[in-house]
C-alpha positions as CSV (number, residue, x, y, z in Angstrom):
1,X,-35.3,-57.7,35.5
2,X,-36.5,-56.3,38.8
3,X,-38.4,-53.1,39.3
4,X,-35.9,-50.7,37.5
5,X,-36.3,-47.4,38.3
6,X,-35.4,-46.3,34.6
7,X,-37.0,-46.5,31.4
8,X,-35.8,-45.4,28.5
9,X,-37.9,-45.2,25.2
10,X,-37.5,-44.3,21.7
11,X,-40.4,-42.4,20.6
12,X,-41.3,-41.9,16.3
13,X,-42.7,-38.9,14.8
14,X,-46.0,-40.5,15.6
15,X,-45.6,-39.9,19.3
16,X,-47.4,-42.0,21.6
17,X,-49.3,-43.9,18.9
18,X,-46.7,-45.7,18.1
19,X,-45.6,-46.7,21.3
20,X,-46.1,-50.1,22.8
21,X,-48.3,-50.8,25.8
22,X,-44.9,-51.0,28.3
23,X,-43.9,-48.0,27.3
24,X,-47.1,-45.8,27.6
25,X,-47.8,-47.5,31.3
26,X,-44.2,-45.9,32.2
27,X,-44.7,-42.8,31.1
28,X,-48.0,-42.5,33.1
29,X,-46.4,-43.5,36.1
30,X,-43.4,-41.6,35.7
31,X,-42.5,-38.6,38.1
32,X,-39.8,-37.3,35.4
33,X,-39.7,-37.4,32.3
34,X,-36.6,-36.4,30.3
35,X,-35.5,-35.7,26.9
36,X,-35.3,-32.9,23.7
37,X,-38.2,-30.8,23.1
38,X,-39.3,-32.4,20.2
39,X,-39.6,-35.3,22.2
40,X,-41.5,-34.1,25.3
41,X,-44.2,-32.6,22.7
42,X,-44.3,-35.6,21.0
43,X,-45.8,-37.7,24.1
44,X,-47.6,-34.9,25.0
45,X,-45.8,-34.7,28.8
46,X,-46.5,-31.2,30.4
47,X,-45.2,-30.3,33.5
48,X,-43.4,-33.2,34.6
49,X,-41.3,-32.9,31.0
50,X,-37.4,-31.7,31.8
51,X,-35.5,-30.4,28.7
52,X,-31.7,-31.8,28.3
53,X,-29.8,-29.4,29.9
54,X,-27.4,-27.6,27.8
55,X,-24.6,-28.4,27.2
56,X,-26.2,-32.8,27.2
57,X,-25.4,-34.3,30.9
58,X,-27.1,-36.9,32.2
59,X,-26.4,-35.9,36.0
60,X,-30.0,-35.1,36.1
61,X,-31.3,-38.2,35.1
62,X,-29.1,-39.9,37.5
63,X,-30.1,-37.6,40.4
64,X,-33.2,-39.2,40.2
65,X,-31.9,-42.7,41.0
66,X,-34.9,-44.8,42.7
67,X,-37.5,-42.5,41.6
68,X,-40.0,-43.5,38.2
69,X,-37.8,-41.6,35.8
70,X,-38.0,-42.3,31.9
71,X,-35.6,-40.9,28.8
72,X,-37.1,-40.5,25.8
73,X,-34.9,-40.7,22.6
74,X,-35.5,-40.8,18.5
75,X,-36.0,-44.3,17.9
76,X,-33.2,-46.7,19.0
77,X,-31.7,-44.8,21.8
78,X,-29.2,-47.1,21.6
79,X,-28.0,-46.0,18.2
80,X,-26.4,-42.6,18.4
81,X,-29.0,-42.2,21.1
82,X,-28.7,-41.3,25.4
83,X,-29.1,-45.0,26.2
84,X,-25.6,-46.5,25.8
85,X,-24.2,-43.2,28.1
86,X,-27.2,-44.1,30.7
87,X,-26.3,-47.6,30.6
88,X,-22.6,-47.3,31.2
89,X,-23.6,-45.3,34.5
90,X,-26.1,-48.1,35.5
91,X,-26.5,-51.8,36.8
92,X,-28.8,-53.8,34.5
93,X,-31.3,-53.9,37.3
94,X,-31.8,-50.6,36.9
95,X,-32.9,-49.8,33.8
96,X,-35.0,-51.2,30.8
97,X,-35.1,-49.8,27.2
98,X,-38.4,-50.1,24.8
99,X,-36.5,-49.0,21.3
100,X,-38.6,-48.4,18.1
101,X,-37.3,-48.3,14.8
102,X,-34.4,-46.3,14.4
103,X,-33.7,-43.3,11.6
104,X,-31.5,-45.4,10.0
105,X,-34.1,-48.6,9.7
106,X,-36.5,-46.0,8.6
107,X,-34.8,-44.4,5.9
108,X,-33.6,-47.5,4.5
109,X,-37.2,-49.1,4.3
110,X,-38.1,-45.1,2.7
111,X,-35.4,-45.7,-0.1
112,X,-34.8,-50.1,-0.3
113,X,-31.8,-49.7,0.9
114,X,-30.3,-53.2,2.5
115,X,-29.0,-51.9,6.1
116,X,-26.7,-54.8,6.6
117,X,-25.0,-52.8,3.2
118,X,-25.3,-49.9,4.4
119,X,-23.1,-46.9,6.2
120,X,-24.3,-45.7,9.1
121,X,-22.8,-42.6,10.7
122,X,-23.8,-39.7,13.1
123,X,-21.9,-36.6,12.3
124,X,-24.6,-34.1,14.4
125,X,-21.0,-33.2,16.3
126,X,-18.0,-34.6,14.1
127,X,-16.2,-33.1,11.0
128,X,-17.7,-33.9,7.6
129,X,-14.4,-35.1,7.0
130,X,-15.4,-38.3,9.0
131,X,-16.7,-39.7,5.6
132,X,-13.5,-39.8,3.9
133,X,-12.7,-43.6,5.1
134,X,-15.9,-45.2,3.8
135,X,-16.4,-43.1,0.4
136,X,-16.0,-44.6,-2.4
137,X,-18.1,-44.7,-5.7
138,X,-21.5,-46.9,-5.3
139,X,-20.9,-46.4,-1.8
140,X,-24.6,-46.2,0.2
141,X,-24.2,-44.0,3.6
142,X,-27.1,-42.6,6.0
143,X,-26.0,-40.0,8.1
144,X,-27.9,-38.1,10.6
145,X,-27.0,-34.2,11.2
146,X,-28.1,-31.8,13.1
147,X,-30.6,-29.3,10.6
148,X,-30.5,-28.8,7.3
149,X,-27.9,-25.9,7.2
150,X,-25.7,-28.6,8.0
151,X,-27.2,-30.7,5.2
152,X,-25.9,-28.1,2.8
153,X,-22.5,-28.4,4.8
154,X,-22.2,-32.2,4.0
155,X,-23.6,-31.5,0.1
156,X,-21.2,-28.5,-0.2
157,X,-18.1,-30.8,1.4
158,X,-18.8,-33.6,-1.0
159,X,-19.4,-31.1,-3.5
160,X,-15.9,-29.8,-2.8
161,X,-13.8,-33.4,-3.3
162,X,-15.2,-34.5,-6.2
163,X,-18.4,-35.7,-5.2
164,X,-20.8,-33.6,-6.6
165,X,-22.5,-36.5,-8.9
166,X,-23.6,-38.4,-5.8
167,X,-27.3,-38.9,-5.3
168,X,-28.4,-37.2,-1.8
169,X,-31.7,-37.8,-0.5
170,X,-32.8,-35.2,2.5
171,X,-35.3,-36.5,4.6
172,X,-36.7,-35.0,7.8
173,X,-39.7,-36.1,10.4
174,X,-40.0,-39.6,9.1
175,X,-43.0,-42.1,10.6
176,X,-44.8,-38.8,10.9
177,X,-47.7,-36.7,9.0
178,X,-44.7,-33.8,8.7
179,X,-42.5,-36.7,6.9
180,X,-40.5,-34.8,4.0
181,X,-37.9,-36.6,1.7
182,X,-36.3,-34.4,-0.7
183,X,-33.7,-35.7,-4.2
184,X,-31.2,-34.1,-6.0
185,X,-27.3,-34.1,-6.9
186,X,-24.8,-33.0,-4.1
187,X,-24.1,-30.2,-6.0
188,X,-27.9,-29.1,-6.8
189,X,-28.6,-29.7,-2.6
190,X,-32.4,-29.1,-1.9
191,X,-34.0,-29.2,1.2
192,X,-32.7,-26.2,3.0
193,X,-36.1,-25.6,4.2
194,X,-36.7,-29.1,6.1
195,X,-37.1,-29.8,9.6
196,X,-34.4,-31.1,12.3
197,X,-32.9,-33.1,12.5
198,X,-32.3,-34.5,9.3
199,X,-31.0,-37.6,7.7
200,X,-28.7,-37.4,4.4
201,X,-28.8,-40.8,2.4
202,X,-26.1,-40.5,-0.1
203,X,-25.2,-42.7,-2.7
204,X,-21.4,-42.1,-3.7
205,X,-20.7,-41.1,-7.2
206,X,-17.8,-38.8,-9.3
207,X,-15.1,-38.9,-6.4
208,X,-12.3,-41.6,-5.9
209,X,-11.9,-43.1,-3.0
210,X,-9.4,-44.3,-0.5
211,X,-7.5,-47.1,-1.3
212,X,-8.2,-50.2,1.0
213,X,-4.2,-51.3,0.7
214,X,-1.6,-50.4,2.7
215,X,1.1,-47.7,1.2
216,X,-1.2,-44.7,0.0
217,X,0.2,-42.3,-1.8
218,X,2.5,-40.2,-0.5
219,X,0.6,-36.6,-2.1
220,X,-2.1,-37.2,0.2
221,X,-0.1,-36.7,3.5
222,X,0.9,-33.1,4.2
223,X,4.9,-33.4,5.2
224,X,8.1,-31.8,5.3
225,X,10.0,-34.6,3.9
226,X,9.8,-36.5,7.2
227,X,7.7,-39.0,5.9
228,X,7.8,-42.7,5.7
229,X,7.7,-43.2,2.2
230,X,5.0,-45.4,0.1
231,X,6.6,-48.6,-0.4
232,X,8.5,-48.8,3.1
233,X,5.4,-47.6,4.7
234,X,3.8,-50.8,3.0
235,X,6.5,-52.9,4.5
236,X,5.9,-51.4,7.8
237,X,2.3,-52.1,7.9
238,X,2.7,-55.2,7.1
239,X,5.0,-56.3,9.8
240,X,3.3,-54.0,12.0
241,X,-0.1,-56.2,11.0
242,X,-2.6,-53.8,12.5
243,X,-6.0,-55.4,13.5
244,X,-9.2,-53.9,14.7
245,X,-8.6,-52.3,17.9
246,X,-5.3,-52.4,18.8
247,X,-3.7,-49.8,19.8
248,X,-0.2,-48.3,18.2
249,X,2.7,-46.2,19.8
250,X,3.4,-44.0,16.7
251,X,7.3,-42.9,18.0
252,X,8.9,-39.8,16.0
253,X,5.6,-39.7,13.9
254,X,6.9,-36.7,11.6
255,X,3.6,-36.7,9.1
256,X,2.0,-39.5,11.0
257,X,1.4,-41.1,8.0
258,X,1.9,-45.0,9.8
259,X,-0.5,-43.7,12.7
260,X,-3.2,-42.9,9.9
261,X,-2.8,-45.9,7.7
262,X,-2.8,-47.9,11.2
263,X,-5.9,-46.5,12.1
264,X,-7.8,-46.5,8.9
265,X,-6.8,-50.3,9.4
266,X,-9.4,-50.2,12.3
267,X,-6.9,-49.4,15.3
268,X,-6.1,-46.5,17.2
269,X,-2.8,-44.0,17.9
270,X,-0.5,-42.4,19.7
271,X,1.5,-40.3,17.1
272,X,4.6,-39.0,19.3
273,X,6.7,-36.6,17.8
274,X,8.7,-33.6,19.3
275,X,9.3,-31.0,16.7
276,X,6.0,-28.5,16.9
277,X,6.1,-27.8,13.1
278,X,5.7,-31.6,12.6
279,X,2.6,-32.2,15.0
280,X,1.1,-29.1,13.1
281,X,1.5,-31.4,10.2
282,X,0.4,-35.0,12.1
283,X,-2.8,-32.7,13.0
284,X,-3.7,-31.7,9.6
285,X,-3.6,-35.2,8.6
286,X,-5.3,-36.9,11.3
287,X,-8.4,-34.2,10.5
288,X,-7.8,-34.2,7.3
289,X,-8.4,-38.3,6.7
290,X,-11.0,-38.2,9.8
291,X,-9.4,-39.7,12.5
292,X,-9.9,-37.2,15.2
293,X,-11.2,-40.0,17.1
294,X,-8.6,-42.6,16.6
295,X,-5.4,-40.8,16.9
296,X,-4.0,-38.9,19.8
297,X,-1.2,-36.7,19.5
298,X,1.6,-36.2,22.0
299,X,3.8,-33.4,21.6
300,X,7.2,-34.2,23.0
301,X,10.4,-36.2,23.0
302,X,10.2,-40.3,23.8
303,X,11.1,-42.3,26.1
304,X,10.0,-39.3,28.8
305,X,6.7,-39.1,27.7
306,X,5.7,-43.0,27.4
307,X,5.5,-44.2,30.7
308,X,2.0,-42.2,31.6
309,X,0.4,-43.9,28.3
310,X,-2.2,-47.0,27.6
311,X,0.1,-49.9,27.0
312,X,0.5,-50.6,23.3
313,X,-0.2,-53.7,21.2
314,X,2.5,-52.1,18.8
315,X,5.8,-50.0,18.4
316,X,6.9,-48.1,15.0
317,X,10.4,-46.3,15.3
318,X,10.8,-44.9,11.5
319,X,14.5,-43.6,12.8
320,X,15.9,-42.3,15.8
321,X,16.8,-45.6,18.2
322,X,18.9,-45.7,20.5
323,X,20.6,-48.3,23.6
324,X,19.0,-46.0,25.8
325,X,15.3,-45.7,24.0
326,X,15.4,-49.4,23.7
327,X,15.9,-50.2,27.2
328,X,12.9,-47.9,28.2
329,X,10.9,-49.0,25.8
330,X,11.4,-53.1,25.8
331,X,9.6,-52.9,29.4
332,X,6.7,-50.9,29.0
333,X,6.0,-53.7,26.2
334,X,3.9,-56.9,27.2
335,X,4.5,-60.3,26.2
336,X,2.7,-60.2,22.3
337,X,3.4,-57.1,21.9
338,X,5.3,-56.2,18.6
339,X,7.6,-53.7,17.7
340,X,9.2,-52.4,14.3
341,X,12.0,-50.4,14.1
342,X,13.9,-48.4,10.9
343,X,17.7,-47.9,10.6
344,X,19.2,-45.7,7.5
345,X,22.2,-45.2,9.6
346,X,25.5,-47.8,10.6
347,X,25.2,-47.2,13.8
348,X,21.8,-48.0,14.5
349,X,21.9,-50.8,11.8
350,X,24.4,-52.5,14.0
351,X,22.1,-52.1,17.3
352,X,19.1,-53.5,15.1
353,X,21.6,-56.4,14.2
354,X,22.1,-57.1,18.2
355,X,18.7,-56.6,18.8
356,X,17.7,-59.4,16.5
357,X,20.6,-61.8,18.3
358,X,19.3,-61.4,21.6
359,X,15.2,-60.9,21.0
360,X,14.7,-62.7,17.8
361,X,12.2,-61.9,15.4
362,X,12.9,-60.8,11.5
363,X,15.6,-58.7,10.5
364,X,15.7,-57.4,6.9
365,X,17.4,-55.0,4.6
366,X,15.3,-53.1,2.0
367,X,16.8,-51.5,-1.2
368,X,14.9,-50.0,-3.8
369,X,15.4,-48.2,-6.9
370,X,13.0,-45.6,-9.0
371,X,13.7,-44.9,-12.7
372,X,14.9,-41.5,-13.2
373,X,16.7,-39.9,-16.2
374,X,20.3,-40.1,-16.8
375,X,20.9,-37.5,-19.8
376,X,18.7,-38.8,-23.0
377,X,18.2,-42.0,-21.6
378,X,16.9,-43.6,-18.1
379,X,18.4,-45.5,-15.2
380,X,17.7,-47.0,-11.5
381,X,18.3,-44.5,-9.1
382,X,18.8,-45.7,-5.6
383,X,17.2,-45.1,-2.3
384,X,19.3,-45.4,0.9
385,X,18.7,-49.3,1.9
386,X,16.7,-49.5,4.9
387,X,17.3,-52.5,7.9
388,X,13.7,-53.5,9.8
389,X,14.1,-55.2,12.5
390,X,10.5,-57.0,14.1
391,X,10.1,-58.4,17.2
392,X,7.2,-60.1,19.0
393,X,7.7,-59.4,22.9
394,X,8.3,-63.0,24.7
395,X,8.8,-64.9,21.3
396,X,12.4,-64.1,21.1
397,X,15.5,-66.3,21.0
């Protein structure tokens, strides 16, 4: 690497003791030095020390492009840290990163904890409700907040859904002579009086998680009735076969309860739905399962709205297709790309039935039947028989 003008460093709670030679010759020959208070007072900078501006930006840093400039950040500043929004700014000539050992790396040599089995989130800025994917009982998760107000927010949440029982270690200032961990049951939360920021290492207990499946129960959507229902929603997922980052049109989402499943499968979402009541609904389920990040919502009526989007690797239609929604659709699709449309109705069972003769793919009919009582005694009650169609874009007949 040659003579980059940036150098970023992940400093400990032992300031510069812990650093390696590299990084202590680049801080003496830095003009600027940037990075949170804690961390200018750790290495002891003075006057050539500049505070992240508030809100974070890293104009500043960049403003100093060819100029000795170093970033310091808690540990791995490539973990939850400034160096992966530096680099993507940067060419590799121009920067060089000395990490140390991240909060994560510390806390799990604090408690034993293998890190390759391990959670590791950041929720200094996210909902709580981020959790909900990855908690389940025996579950081991590290998470790094902001203070420890916020430590009695996470204890209180888990608290909240059943999680009481989990084991919650609060530790603060690790690596350092302030170095504080703190145990107790979610529900009994101590360490309101540690320093920031603070890492939560929880292990799961009392609370039942997630299923891994597809088809989750249909209690745990909020919906008006316009819901994809358990075992079709199964039977969509599977012929919608989500895989890790692929992205999903969502069309006429209603609770967005395929968009959620989709993305809890690793992808992301574009729930599309018209009626405002509904996307009031889609939203409380995308926070509400901690997809904020995964799923966007688009309030309005399809096709208009599709042609402006990121081009999916996947369609859903739970109801609602039409000639003329087809024929916009089909080319905004590329070749691989797969779609999966519902019919309950004639007419657009017979436009799935011509689909399938000129595209290919699967078509299949779907009938199923609950027990439900019939005066003293039980019988099968029958659901209206759903037609799927599938199609993979440039595999057709």
């Amino acid at each position: 690497m040659s003579d980059p003008w940036l150098t970023i460093i992940g400093i400990g709670e032992d300031g510069l003791a812990g650093l390696s030679e590299a990084s202590r010759k680049a801080l003496a020959t830095a003009e600027v030095v940037f990075g949170g208070e804690r961390h200018l007072g750790l290495a002891d900078i003075g006057a050539r020390g500049k505070p992240w501006p508030i809100p974070f930006d890293i104009a500043p840093v960049l403003a100093c492009r060819g100029r000795p400039t170093v970033v310091l950040a808690s540990g791995d500043p490539f973990w939850h840290g400034a160096g992966g929004s530096l680099a993507a700014h940067l060419s590799g000539n121009e920067w060089i990163a000395h990490p140390a050992p991240s909060t994560f790396s510390l806390v799990a040599a604090r408690l034993g904890w293998p890190l390759e089995q391990t959670i590791c989130l950041g929720l200094h800025a996210t909902p709580f409700e981020r959790l909900m994917p990855v908690l389940s009982r025996g579950a081991r998760i590290i998470c790094l907040v902001r203070d420890a107000k916020a430590g009695g927010g996470l204890a209180a949440w888990l608290t909240a859904r059943g999680w009481g029982t989990s084991r919650l270690w609060s530790l603060s200032a690790l690596g350092g002579p302030r170095e504080r961990i703190a145990e107790s049951l979610a529900k009994d939360y101590v360490g309101a009086s540690m320093s920031s920021p603070l890492a939560i290492a929880l292990e799961a207990d009392g609370g039942i998680g997630l299923p891994r499946c597809s088809g989750l129960p249909d209690d745990l959507f909020v919906h008006d009735g316009q819901i994809t229902k358990r075992p079709i929603r199964a039977l969509a997922l599977s012929a919608l076969a989500p895989r890790s980052g692929e992205l999903l049109w969502d069309i006429g989402a209603g609770s967005g309860s395929i968009s959620v499943e989709w993305a809890l499968a690793g992808g992301t979402a574009i729930a599309i739905e018209q009626r405002e009541d509904r996307v009031a609904n889609i939203r409380s389920n995308v926070d509400g399962f901690g997809l904020a990040h995964r799923i966007k919502i688009v309030t309005g009526r399809a096709p208009a709205f599709l042609t402006g989007l990121e081009k999916p690797d996947a369609i859903f239609l739970g109801g609602g297709l039409d000639a003329v929604m087809f024929r916009a659709i089909w080319p905004l699709m590329a070749n691989g790309a797969r779609i999966v449309a519902h019919s309950v109705t004639l007419d657009t069972e017979a436009l799935l039935t011509e689909l399938h003769g000129r595209h290919g793919g699967d078509l299949m009919r779907i009938e199923i039947s609950h027990a439900a009582p019939l005066g003293r005694l039980r019988s099968w009650e029958a659901s209206r028989p759903i037609v799927q169609w599938r199609a993979v874009k440039g595999e057709g007949a």
